[in-house]
C-alpha positions as CSV (number, residue, x, y, z in Angstrom):
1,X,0.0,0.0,0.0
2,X,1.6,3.5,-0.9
3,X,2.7,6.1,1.8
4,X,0.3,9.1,1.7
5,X,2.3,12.0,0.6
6,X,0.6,14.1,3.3
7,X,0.7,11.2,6.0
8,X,3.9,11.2,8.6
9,X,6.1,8.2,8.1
10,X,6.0,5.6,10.6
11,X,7.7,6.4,13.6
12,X,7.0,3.9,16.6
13,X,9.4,6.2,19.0
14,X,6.2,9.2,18.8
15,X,4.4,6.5,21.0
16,X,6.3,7.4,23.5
17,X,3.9,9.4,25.5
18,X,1.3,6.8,25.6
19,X,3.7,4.8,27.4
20,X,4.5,7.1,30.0
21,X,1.1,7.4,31.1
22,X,1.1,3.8,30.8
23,X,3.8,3.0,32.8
24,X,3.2,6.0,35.5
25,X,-0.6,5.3,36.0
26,X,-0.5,1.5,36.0
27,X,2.6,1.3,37.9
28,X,0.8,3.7,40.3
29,X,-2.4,1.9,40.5
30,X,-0.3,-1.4,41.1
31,X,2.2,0.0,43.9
32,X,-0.6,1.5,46.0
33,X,-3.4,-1.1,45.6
34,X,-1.3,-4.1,46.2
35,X,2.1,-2.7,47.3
36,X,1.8,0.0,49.9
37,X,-2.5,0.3,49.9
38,X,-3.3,3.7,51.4
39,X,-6.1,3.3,53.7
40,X,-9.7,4.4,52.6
41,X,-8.4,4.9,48.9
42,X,-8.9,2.7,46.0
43,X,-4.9,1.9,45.0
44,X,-5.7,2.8,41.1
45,X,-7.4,6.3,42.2
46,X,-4.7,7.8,43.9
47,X,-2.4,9.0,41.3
48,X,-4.9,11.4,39.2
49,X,-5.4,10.1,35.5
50,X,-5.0,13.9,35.0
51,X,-1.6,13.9,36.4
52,X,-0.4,10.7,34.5
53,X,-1.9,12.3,31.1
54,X,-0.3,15.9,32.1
55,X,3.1,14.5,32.5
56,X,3.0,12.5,28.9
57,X,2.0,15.5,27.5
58,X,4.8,17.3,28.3
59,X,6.7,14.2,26.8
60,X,5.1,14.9,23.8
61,X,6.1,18.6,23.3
62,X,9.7,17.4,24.3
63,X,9.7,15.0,21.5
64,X,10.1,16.9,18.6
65,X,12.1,19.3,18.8
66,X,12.6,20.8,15.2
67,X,9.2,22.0,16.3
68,X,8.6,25.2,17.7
69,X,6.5,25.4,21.2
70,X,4.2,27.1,19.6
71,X,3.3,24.8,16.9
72,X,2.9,22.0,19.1
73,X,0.0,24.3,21.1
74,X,-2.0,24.7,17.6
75,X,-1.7,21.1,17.1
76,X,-3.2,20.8,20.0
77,X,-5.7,24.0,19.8
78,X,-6.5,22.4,16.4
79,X,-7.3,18.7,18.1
80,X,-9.2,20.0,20.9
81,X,-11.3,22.3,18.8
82,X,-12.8,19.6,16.3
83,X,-16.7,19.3,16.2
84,X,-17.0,15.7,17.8
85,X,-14.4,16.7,20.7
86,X,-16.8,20.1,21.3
87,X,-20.1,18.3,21.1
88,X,-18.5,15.4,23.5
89,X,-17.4,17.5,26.3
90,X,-20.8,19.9,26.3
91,X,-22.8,16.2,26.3
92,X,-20.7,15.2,29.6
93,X,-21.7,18.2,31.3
94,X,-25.9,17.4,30.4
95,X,-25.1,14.2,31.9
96,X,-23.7,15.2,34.7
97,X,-26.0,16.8,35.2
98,X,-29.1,14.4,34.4
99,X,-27.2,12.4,36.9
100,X,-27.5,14.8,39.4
101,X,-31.0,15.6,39.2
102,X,-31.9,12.4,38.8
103,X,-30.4,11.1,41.9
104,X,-31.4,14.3,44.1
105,X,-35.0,13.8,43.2
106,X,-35.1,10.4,44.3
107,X,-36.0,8.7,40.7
108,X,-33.0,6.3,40.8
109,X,-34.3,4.8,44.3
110,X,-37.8,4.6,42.7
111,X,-36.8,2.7,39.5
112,X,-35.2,0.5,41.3
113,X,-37.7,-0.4,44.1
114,X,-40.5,-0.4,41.3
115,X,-39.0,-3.3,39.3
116,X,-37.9,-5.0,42.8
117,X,-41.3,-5.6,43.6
118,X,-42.1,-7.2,40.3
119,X,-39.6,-10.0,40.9
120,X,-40.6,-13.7,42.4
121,X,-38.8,-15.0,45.1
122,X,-37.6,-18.0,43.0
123,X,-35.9,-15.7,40.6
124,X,-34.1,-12.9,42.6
125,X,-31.0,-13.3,41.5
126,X,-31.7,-13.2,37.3
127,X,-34.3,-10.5,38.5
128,X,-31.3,-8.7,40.0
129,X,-29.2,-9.4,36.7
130,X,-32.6,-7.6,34.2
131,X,-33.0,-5.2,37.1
132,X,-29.3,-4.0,36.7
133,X,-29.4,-4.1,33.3
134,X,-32.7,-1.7,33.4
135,X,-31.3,0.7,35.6
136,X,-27.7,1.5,34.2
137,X,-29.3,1.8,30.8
138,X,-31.7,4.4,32.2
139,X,-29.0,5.9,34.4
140,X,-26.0,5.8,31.9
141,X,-23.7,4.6,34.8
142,X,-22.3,0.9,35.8
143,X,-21.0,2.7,38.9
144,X,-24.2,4.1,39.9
145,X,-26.7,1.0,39.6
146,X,-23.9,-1.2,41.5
147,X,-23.9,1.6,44.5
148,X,-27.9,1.1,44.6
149,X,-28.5,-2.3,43.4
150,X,-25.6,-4.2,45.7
151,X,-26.8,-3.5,49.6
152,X,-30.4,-4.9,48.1
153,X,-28.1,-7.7,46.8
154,X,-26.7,-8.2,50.2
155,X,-29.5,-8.6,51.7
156,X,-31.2,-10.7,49.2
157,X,-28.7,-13.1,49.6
158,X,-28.8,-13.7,53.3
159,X,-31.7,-14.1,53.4
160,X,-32.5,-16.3,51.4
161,X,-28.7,-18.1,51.8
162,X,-27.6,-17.4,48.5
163,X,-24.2,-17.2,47.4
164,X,-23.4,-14.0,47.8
165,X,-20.3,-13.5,45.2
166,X,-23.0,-15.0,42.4
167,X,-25.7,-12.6,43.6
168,X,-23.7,-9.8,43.7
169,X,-21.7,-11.0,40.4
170,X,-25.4,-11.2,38.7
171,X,-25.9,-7.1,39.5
172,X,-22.2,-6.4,38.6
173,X,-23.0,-8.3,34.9
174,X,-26.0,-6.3,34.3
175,X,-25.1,-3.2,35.3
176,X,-21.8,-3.7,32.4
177,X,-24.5,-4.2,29.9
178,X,-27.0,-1.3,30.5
179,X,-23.4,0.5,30.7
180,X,-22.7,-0.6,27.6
181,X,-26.1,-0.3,26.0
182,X,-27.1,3.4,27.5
183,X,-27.1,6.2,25.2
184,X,-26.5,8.7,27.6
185,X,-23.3,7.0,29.3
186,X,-20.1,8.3,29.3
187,X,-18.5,5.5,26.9
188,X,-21.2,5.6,24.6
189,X,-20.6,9.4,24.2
190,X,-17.1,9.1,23.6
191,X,-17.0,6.1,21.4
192,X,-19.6,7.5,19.0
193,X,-18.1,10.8,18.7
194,X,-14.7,9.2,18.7
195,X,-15.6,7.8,15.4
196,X,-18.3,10.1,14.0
197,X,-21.4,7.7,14.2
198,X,-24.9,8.5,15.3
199,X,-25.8,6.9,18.9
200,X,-28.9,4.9,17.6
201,X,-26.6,3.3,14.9
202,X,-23.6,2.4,17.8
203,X,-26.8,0.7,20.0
204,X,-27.9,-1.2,17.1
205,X,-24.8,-2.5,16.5
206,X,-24.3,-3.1,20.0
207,X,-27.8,-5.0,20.9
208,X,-26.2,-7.4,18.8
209,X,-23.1,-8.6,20.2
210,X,-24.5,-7.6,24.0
211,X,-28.2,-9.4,24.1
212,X,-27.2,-13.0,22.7
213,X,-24.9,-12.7,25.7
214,X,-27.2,-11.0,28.2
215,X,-29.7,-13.9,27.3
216,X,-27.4,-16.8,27.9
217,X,-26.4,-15.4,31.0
218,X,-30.1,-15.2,31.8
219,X,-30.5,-18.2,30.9
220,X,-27.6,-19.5,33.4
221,X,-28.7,-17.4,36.5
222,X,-32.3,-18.9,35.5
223,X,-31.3,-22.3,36.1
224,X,-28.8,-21.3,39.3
225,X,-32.1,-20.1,40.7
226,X,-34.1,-23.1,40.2
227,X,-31.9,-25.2,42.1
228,X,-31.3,-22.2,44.8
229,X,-33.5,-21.1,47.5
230,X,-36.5,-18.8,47.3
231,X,-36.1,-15.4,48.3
232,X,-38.1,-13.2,50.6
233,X,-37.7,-9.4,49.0
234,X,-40.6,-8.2,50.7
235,X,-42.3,-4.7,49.4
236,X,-40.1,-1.7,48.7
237,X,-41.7,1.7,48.1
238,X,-41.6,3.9,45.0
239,X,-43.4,6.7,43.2
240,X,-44.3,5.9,39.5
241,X,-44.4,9.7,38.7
242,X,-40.2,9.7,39.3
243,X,-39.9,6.6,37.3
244,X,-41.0,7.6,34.3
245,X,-38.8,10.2,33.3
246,X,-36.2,7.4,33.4
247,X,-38.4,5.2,30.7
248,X,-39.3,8.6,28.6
249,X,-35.3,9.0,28.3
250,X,-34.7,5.9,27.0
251,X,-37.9,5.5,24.5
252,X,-36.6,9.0,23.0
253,X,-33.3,7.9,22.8
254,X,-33.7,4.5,21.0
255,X,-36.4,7.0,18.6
256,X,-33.2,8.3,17.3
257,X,-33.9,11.8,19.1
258,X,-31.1,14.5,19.4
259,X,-29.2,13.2,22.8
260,X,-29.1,17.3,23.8
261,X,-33.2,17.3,23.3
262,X,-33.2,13.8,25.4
263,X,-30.6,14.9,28.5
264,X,-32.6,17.9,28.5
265,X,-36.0,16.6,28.6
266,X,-35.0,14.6,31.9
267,X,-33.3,17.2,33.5
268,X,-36.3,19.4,33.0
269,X,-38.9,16.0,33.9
270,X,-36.8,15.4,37.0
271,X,-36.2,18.9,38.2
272,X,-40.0,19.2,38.0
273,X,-41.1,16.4,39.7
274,X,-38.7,16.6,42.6
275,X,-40.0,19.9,43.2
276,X,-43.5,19.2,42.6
277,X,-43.2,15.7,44.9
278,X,-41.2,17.5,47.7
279,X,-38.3,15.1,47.0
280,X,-36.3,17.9,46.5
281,X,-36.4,21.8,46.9
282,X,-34.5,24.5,44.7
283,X,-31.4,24.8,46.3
284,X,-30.6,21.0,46.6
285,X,-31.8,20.8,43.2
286,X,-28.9,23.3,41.9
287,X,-26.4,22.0,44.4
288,X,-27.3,18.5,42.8
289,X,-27.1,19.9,39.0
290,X,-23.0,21.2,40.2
291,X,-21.6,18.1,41.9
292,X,-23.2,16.3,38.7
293,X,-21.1,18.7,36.6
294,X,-18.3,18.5,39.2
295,X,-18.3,14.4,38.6
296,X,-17.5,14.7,35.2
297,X,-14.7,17.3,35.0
298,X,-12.2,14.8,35.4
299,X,-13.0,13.1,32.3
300,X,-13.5,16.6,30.5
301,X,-10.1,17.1,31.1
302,X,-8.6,13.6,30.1
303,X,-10.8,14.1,26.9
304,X,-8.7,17.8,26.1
305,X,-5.3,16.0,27.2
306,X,-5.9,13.0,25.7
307,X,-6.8,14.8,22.4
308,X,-3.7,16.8,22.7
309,X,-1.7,14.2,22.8
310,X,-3.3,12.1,20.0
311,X,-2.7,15.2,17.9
312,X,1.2,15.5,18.8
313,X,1.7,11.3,18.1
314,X,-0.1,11.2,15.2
315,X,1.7,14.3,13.6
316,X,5.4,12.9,14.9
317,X,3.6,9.2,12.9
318,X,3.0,7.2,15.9
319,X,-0.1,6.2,14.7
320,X,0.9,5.2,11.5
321,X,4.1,3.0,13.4
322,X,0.7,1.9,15.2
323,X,-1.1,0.7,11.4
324,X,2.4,-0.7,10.0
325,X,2.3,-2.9,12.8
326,X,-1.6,-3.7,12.5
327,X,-0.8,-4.4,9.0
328,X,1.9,-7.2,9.3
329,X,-0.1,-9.2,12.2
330,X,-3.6,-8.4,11.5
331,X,-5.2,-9.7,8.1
332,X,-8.8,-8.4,6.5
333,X,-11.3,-6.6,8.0
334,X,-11.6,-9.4,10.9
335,X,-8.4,-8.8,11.4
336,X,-8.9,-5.0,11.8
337,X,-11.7,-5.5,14.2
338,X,-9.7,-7.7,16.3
339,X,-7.0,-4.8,16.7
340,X,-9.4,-2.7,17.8
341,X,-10.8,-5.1,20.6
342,X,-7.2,-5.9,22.0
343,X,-6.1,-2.3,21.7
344,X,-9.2,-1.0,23.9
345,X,-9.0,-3.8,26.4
346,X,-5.6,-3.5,26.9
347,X,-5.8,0.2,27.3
348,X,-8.6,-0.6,29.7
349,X,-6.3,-3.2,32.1
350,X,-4.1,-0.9,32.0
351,X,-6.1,2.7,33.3
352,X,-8.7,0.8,35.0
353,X,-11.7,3.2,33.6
354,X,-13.4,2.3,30.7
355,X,-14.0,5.9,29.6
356,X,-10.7,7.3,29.9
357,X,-9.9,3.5,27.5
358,X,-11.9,5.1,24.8
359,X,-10.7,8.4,25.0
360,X,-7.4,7.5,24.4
361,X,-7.9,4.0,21.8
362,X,-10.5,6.4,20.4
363,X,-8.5,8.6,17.7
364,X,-6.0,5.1,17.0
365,X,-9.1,3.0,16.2
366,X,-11.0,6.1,13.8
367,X,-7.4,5.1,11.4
368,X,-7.6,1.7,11.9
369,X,-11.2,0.9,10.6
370,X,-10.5,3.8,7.9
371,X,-7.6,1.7,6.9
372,X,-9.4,-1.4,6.9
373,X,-13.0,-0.8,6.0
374,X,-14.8,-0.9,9.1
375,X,-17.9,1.3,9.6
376,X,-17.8,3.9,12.3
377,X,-20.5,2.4,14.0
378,X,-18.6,-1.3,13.9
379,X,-15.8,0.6,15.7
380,X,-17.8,2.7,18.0
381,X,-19.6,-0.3,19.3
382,X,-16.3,-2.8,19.3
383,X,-14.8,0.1,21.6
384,X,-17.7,0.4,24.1
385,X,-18.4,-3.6,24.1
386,X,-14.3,-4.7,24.5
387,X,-13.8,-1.5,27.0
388,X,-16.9,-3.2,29.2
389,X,-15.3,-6.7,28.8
390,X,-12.1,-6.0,30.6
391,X,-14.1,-3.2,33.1
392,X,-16.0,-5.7,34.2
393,X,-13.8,-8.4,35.1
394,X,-10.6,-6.5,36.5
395,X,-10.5,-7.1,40.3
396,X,-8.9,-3.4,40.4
397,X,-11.3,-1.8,38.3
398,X,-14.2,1.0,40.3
399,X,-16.8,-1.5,39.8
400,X,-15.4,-4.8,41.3
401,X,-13.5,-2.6,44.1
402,X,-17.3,-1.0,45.0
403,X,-19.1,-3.9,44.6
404,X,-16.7,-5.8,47.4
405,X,-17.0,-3.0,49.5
406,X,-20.1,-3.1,50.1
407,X,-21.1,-6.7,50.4
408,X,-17.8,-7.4,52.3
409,X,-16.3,-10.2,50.2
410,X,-12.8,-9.5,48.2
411,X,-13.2,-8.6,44.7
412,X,-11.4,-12.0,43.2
413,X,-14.2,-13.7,44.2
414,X,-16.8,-12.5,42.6
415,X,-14.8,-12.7,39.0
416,X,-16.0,-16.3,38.5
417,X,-19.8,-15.7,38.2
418,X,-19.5,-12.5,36.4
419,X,-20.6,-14.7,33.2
420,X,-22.3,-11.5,31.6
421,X,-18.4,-10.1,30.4
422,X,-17.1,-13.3,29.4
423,X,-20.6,-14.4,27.6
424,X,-20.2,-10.9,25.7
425,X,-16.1,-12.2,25.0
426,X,-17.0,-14.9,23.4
427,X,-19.6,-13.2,21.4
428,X,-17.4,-11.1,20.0
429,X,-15.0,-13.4,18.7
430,X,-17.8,-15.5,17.4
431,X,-19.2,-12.4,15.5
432,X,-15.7,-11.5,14.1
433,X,-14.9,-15.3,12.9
434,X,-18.2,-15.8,11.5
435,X,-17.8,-12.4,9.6
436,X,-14.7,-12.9,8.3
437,X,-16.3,-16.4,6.8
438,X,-18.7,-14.7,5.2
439,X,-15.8,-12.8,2.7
């Protein structure tokens, strides 16, 4: 294949940066998790990801220096200003603040507690598993539903003498795929504008490498339960009113409405209600709104630097060191695909957030499916879907580390019934084989 006159030439030493953070955040994460833990913090979440991505930076500017300092910052200023990095980081804010609202008004506690009570006591733990799956699709967080859904969990399973790392394993699974499913996530945001593809067409795609899994795993728990005990769940208490706006996000959103129109609409729903039910009044409402906002100023910021930094190795022909080496292991469109799903996972083992994954395998996997003919939403999906994979099975990761907490069990044991993320594995490397077959 001829060199692009206009492309860099390959140059594997501009991928530099990337390991830095590499190296500095995973060896970080490592040292204080398992190492020297510091007490009451979460080993992988005491080094900032902003510090990590700060310091590679400034490896980047250092790299070239034929380059004048102020060349580099237009690079940059060029990379930060495109349309899909704009649109991304003003859609984090409406869904931090969604979230907020949302949680201030009570509707997350009254979603939950209205599907609880739908569940038979034979089937509480696959009810816990659709449950989870509801909630974080409505919510757009894996961290959130796991926070709500996991005492319930607890409890479930003492009572009823479950075992608690497969109950809480079943709400852990669930929680991955409404994660991976939700249109007003986090991931889903940055993988579809990552790669310049409409949300409805990234779910579609999605739905179906995530619900063959999602139904086998159902289908697993179902038969779990039948030889488990029965449950007593008892009555929880809800309001209807603050669980719709929850349903009426997701129905607009899977209508293929614009995702500002849909974060808006349930801001505006659930600021309303909360006031109207007494749930909330107008200061706690606003105060809830910020620390939404707040939340997701970290990953606003890993979105600038990680563009930034995209910009500088791609210009010095990192990425194209990154396709050469693609090229020579990694055949046909299959074999494209499959670059994608090792490149996000390993990015995700390595920073331990599935967001920050995407941001940064984001911009390499846009060249890679231009080079090898995969459709934007292929590659959107393929990032979200492989970024939840390894999320949800690292014992380091937010969600396995929260999860423990709670129900007082370590992490590690919980990995073996989380059949949701390795279901969704093996469905992706059926879907690629059986693709590639086709040609």
């Amino acid at each position: 294949m001829e060199q692009n006159a206009t492309q860099p030439k390959p140059r594997a030493l501009a991928l530099l940066p990337i390991l830095v953070f590499l190296v500095l955040y995973l060896g970080a994460g490592i040292w204080y998790e398992y190492i020297a833990p510091v007490e009451g913090q979460m080993g992988f979440y005491v080094m900032s990801v902003v510090v990590a991505f700060g310091l590679a930076l400034i490896v980047a500017f250092m790299q070239n220096r034929k380059r004048l300092f102020v060349d580099n910052i237009q690079l940059c200023a060029k990379s930060i200003g495109d349309v899909n990095i704009t649109i991304m980081l003003f859609i984090f804010l409406m869904a931090g603040a969604f979230s907020g609202i949302a949680k201030a008004a009570g509707g997350v506690e009254s979603t939950a507690h209205l599907l609880l009570n739908f569940i038979p006591g034979t089937f509480a733990i696959p009810g816990l598993f659709l449950i989870a799956c509801l909630i974080s699709m409505a919510m757009g967080t894996s961290v959130g539903t796991i926070t709500v859904l996991v005492p319930i969990a607890t409890s479930v399973a003492q009572n009823a003498d479950l075992g608690l790392p497969l109950t809480v394993a079943s709400v852990v699974g669930g929680a991955m795929f409404g994660d991976n499913l939700s249109f007003i996530s986090d991931t889903t945001i940055a993988a579809t504008r990552t790669q310049g593809t409409r949300m409805q067409d990234k779910f579609y795609a999605n739905l179906k490498l995530a619900l063959p899994a999602a139904l086998v795993t159902l289908g697993v728990l179902i038969c779990l339960a039948l030889s488990s005990g029965t449950a007593d769940l008892g009555h929880f208490d809800y309001s209807l009113l603050l669980a719709l706006p929850y349903f009426l996000v997701l129905i607009m959103a899977l209508m293929g409405r614009n995702v500002f129109l849909v974060l808006g609409t349930g801001i505006v729903l659930f600021f309303g209600l909360g006031l109207a039910t007494g749930t909330t009044d107008l200061s706690k409402a606003f105060s809830a709104m910020g620390t939404g906002t707040n939340g997701m100023f970290e990953t606003m910021i890993v979105t600038i630097l990680a563009a930034s930094i995209s910009a500088l190795m791609r210009d010095g022909g990192g990425f194209e060191a990154l396709l050469a080496f693609i090229r020579n292991h990694f055949k046909g469109k299959g074999g494209g695909r499959l670059g994608i799903g090792l490149l996000t996972i390993l990015m995700d083992v390595a920073t331990a957030n599935n967001t920050v994954a995407i941001v940064v395998a984001g911009p390499i996997a846009k060249n890679i499916s231009e080079e090898y003919g995969i459709a934007p939403r292929e590659s959107a999906s393929l990032l979200d879907t492989c970024s939840c994979i390894a999320q949800g099975i690292i014992p380091y990761g937010a969600q396995l580390l929260i999860a423990s907490a709670i129900a007082g069990i370590t992490s590690l044991s919980i990995i073996p019934y989380l059949f949701y993320p390795f279901f969704l594995a093996l469905a992706v490397l059926l879907w690629i084989a059986l693709d590639a077959r086709k040609k």
